[in-house]
N, C-alpha and C positions, 0 to 999 in steps of 0.2 A: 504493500500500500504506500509505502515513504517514498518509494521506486519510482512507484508511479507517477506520484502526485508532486514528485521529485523536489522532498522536502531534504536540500541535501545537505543544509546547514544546522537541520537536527540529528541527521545520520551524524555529521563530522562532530559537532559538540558532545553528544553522548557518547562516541566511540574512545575521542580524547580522554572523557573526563571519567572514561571507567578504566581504562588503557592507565593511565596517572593515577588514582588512588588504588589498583590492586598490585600496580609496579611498587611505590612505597609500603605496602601490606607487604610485598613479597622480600624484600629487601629486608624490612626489620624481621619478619618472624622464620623467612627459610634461613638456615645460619650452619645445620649439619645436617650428616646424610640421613640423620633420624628423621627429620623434618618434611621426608617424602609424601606423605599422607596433606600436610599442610600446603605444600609447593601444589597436589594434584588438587587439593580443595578450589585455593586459588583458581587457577587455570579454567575450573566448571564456574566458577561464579561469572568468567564475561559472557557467557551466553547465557545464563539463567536471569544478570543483572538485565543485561541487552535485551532481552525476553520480556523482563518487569515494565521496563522503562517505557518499551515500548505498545506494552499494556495497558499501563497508564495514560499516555498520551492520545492513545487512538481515539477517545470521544471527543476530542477536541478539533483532532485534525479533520475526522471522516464521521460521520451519522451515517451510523446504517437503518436500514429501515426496508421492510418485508416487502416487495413488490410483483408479488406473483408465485407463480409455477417457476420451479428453476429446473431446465433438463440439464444435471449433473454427468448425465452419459456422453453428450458430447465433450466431455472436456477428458473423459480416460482415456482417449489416446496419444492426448499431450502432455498428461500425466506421467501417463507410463513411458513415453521418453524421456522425460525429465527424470523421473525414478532411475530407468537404467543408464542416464549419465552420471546419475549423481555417485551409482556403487561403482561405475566404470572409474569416474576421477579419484573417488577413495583409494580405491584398488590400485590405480596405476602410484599416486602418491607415495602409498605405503609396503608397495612391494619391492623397494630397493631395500627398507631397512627389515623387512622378514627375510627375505634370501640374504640377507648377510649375517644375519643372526644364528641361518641354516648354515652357513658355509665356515663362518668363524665360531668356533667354539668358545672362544676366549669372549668375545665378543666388544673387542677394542678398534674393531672394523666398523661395528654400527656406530659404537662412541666418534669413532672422527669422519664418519659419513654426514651425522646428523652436527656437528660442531660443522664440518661444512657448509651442511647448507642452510644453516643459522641464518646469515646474512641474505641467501639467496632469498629466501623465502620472507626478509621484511619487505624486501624491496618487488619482490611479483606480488604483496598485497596492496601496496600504495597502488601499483599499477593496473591489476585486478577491480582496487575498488573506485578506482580513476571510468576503467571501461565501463561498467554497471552504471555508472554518473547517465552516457549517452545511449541508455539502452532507449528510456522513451520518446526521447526526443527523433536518434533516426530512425526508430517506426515510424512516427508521426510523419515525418517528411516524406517517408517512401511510400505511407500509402496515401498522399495527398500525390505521389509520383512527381512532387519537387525535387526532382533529381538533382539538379542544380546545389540546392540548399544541403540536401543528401551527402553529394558526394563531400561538399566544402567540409562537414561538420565530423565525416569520415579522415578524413586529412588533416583537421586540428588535432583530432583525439589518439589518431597515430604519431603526429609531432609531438605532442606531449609525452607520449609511451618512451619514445627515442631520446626526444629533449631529457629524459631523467636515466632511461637506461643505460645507452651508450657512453658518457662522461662514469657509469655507474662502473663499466667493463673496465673502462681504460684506468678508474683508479684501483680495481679488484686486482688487477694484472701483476703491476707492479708490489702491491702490498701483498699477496697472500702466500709467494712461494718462488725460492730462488731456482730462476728457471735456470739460468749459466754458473758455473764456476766463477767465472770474470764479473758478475753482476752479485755481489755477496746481499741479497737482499735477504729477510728474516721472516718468520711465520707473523708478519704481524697483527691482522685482521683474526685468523685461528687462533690465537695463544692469548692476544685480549676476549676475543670470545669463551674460550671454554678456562681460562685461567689458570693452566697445567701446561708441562707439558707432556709428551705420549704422546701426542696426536700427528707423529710424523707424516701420516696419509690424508690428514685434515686441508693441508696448502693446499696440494695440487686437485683433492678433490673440488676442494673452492674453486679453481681456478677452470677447471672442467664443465663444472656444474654453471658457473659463470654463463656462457653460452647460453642456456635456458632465459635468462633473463630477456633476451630477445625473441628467443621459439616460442618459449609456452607464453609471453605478452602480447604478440604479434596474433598466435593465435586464440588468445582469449578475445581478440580486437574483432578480428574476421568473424567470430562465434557472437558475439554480443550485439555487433551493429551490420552485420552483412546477414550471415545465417538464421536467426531469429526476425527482422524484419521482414525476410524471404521466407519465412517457414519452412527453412529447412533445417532445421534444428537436428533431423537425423543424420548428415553428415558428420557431426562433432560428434555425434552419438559412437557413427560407425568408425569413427578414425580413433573416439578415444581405448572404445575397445578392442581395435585392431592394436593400440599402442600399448595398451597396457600387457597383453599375448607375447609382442614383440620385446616388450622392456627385462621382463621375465625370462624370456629364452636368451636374450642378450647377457644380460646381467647374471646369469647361472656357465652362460659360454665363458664372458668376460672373468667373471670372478674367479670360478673353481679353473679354468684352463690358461686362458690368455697370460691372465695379470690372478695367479692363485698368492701370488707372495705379497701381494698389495690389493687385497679383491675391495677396496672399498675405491680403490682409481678403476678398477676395470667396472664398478656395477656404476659408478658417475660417466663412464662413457659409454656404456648401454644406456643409459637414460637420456645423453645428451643427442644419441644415434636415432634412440627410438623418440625422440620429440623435432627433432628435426625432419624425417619420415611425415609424423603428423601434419605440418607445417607445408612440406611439399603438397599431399594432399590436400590440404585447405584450400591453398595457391589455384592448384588446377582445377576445384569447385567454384570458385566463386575470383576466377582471373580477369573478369570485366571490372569488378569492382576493386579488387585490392591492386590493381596495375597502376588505378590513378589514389588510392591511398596511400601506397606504401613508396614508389619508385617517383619519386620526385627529386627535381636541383636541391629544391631546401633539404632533401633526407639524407644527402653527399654534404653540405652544409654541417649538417651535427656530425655527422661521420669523421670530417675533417676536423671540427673540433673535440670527438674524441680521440683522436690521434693524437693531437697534442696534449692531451690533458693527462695519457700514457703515459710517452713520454718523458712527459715534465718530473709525471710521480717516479718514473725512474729513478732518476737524474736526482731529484732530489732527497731520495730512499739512497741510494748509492753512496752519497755523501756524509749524507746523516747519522746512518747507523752503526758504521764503526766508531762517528767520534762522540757520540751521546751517550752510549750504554757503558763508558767506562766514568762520564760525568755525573749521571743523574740516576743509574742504573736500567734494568730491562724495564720493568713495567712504565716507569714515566717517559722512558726514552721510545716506548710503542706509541705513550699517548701523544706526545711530543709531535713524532715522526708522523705518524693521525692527522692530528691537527696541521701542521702546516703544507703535507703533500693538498687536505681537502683547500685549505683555505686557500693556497696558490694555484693550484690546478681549477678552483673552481673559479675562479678571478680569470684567470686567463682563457677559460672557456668560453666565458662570458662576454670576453674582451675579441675574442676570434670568430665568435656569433655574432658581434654588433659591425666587425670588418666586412663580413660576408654577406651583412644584413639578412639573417633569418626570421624569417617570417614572425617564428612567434614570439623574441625577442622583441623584434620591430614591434610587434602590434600590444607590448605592454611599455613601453616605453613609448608608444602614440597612443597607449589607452584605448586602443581598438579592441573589440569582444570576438571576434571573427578576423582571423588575420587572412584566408584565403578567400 
């Protein structure tokens, strides 16, 4: 119902302000590993709280009121895709860290899979819940067949996707895993995250998993404002369960044979194989629409500036981390090292998108609402 009526500034305040007091909750009372009952408590309270909140609110927003006969029969076929996507996306989610849990007995495999993709996964939710923002509005357009309006509104909500992921890549790259001998970079992004160390398979899986940020965004993009205003909602259906089949054979190939001495890099590059598969198939569904979304000047535009935003974090990681961590030591010398790759890299992003005049730079720094 908030969806629709696209109340989005009480979705974002309540998501904040339960996201902030159960983060402070969780901080004082999680403290040892006794405390696991209290850390799973927490965790149930943002959908139950989420749940309240928004139980509350609904007479205010929406009056409902009896208006007849309702034939509920027409709507179980749309149901029941939606049903069998929703256990297809679980399934696919959580089948990296059950086969590694099958294949690691130790199970310091799944520990630095999941310390991996810690980060992946804040950042495909900003993006996630970035795309659901335009789920009503390009219905509305497409079945007024304002293609015009359509497609422009399709191409904002992918610049934004890109605008946040790509600078997202180019700083993961450099931070999470020294990919040369010649390049002494440090676990930094992994070892802030999971605050140990052990997690020698935790970098590169970040760094693998990385990749995703663009696949599964791109095609959350195609699925929310292309597939769904098309009703064709069983494509995503039949790709995610074809991907979740593939993720699983992959990830059992990758782990136990390929890469058996490291199966938490081999089952993140089954996941990143079998989402890019996905991805292809979405493409070739609905290629009239995503050619003029996604393959634009302005999407070489961010591209370019996330190269240098790579780069830069190199360059500047390179420098840093040998002469910090014997000044300040490790943990302040990660925060450190943190903070100035973000603050300089994301300066000079920003400085290399106003050179190139990207679009959706331009159109807030003109206060334009629609930049295309």
């Amino acid at each position: 119902v908030y969806t629709a009526l696209e109340k989005h500034v009480f979705m974002s305040l309540r998501s904040i302000i339960i996201a902030a007091v159960l983060d402070v909750i969780m901080f004082v009372a999680v403290k040892r590993p006794g405390d696991l009952m209290v850390y799973a408590l927490i965790n149930v309270s943002t959908t139950i709280l989420t749940v309240i909140i928004n139980l509350i609110f609904l007479p205010r927003t929406y009056k409902f009121t009896k208006c007849g006969q309702i034939n509920l029969k027409q709507y179980l076929p749309s149901l029941g895709v939606l049903l069998v996507m929703s256990l297809s996306i679980a399934l696919y989610d959580k089948t990296d860290s059950f086969i590694l849990g099958l294949i690691d007995e130790s199970k310091a495999s799944v520990g630095a899979y999941s310390v991996g993709i810690k980060a992946i996964e804040m950042v495909l939710a900003i993006l996630t819940g970035l795309s659901t923002v335009f789920i009503p509005r390009a219905s509305y357009y497409y079945s007024k067949k304002d293609m015009k309006q359509y497609n422009n509104l399709n191409k904002y909500s992918s610049n934004i996707a890109l605008f946040l992921v790509i600078p997202a890549i180019g700083l993961f790259m450099p931070l999470c895993y020294q990919i040369t001998k010649l390049i002494p970079l440090c676990y930094q992004i992994t070892k802030l995250i999971s605050g140990e160390v052990g997690y020698e398979q935790a970098g590169m899986t970040l760094l693998i998993l990385s990749v995703m940020m663009i696949t599964y965004s791109i095609s959350y993009i195609i699925y929310t404002q292309v597939l769904i205003p098309l009703k064709k909602e069983k494509y995503y259906m039949f790709s995610m369960l074809f991907g979740t089949i593939l993720n699983a054979g992959l990830s059992v190939l990758f782990g136990m044979v390929i890469f058996k001495d490291t199966p938490a890099i081999g089952v993140a590059l089954g996941t990143v194989i079998s989402d890019t598969l996905i991805l292809i198939f979405l493409f070739s569904r609905t290629w009239e629409y995503s050619k003029i979304m996604l393959f634009t000047l302005n999407t070489l535009k961010v591209i370019i500036g996330g190269v240098v935003v790579a780069s830069v974090g190199t360059l500047c990681l390179t420098f840093l981390t040998p002469n910090l961590e014997p000044l300040v030591g490790q943990i302040y010398a990660y925060l450190i090292n943190l903070g100035i790759t973000l603050v300089v890299g994301g300066a000079l992003y920003i400085f290399i998108l106003i050179l190139l005049k990207e679009k959706l730079i331009m159109s807030i720094i003109h206060r334009r609402s629609l930049p295309f």
